[in-house]
N, C-alpha and C positions, 0 to 999 in steps of 0.2 A: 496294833500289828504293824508290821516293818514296810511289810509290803502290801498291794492292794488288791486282796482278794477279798471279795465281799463276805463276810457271815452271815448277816441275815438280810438276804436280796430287796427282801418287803419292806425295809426300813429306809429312811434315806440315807445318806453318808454324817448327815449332823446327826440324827439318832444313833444311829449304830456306834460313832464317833465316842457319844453322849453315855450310852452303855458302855462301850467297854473301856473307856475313864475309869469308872467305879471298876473295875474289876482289879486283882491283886495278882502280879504276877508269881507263877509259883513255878521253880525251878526242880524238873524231874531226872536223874539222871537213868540214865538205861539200867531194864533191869527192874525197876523201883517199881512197885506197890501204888497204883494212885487212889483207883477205889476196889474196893470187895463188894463183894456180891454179898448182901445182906445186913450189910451194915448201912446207918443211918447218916445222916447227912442230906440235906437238899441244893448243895449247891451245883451252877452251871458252869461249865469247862468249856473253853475254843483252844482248841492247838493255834499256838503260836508259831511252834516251828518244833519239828522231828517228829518222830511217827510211835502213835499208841496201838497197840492192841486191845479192841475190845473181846471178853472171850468166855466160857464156863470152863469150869473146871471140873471134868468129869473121868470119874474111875482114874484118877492122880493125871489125868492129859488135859491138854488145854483142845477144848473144841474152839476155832477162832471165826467169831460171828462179825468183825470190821476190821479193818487196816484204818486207824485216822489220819490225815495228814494237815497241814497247815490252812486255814481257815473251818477246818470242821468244828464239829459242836458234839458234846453228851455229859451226862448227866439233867438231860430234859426233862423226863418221868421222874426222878426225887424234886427237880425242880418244883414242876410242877402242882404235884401230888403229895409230897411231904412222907412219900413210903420208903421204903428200904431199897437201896442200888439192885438192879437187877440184874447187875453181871461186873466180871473183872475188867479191870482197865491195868495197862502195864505200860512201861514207856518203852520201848522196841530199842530206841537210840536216845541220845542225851536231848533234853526238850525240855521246852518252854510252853506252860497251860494261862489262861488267861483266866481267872475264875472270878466268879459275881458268884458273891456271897446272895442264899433267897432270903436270909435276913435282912439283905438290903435294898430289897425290891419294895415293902412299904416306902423308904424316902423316894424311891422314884416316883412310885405313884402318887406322892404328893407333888413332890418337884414336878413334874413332866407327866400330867394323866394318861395324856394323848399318846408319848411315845412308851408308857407303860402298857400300855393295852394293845400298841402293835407290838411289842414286845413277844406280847403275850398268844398274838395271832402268828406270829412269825415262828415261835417254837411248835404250836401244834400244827404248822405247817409242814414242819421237819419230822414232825410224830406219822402225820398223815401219811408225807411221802415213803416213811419206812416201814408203815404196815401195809401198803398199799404193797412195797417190792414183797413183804411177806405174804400176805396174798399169792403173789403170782409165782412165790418158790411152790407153796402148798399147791396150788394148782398143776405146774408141773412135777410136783411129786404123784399128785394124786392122777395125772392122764398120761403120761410119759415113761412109767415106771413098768414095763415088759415084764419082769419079774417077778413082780408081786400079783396077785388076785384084782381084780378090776373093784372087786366091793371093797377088800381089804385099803387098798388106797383110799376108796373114797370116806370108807368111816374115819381111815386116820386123817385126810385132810379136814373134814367135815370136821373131828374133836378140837383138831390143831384150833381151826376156824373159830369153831364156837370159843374155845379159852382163850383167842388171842381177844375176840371182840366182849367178850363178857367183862376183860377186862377195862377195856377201854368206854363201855358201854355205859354203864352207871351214872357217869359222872363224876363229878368234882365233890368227894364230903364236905360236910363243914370245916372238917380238921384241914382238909385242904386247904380249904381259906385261909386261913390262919397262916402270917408271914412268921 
């Protein structure tokens, strides 16, 4: 990256350095398609520079769930998990992504064990931290919301809850393992 804003705060600067070497830079211009929602792939993105939309596409509108800008991070959940992108990425303005291929996270883990595995604690740091802010939207959905029924809230916070965490809950399958 150009400038110096940190990505992954838990890494040192020769790690982080060290990772995003390997990464391929990939030229988005506004406008442009980066991932779909349900389609496969596991690779990880850092904006380099200009701004993404992360967002669903619902009833033909975009619901928009992040603004990224220049040091952000996502596609951590395919990373990770080897499942299907769980939402749209678009590039807002003409932009630079930074992507690490997760096929090539076995050569790290053999090169560099040690900063493969913080690697690995620094993305579900990032996971943590945003279900953590999900968390405390459902929470003031569910105590804050005048309008609605006081149980009505809570059941829907309560489902929201349980699905966000059943997902997260299980663990890592095997397939996951599998670089």
């Amino acid at each position: 990256m150009s400038e110096k804003k940190r990505v992954f705060p838990q890494l040192s600067p020769t790690e982080e350095e060290e990772i995003l070497s390997e990464c391929t830079r990939v030229e988005a211009p506004a406008g442009s398609a980066v991932l779909r929602k349900g389609e496969g792939g596991g690779d990880l993105y850092v904006v380099d520079s200009g701004v993404f939309k992360v967002y669903e596409e619902t009833g033909g509108e975009d619901f928009v769930l992040a603004l990224l800008n220049r040091g952000d991070v996502f596609g951590e959940l395919s990373f990770l998990d080897g499942s299907p992108r769980s939402a749209c990425v678009r590039a807002q303005t003409d932009g630079t992504l930074l992507r690490f291929c997760r096929s090539d996270f076995p050569k790290l883990l053999l090169k560099n064990p040690y900063t493969a595995s913080r690697l690995l604690f620094s993305l579900a740091s990032i996971v943590s931290a945003r279900l953590r802010k999900a968390d405390e939207a459902l929470s003031i959905l569910a105590f804050e919301q005048p309008e609605a029924s006081s149980e009505e809230m809570h059941m829907l916070a309560a489902e929201m809850h349980r699905a966000v965490h059943k997902e997260l809950s299980p663990g890592l399958s095997d397939s996951a393992l599998e670089f």
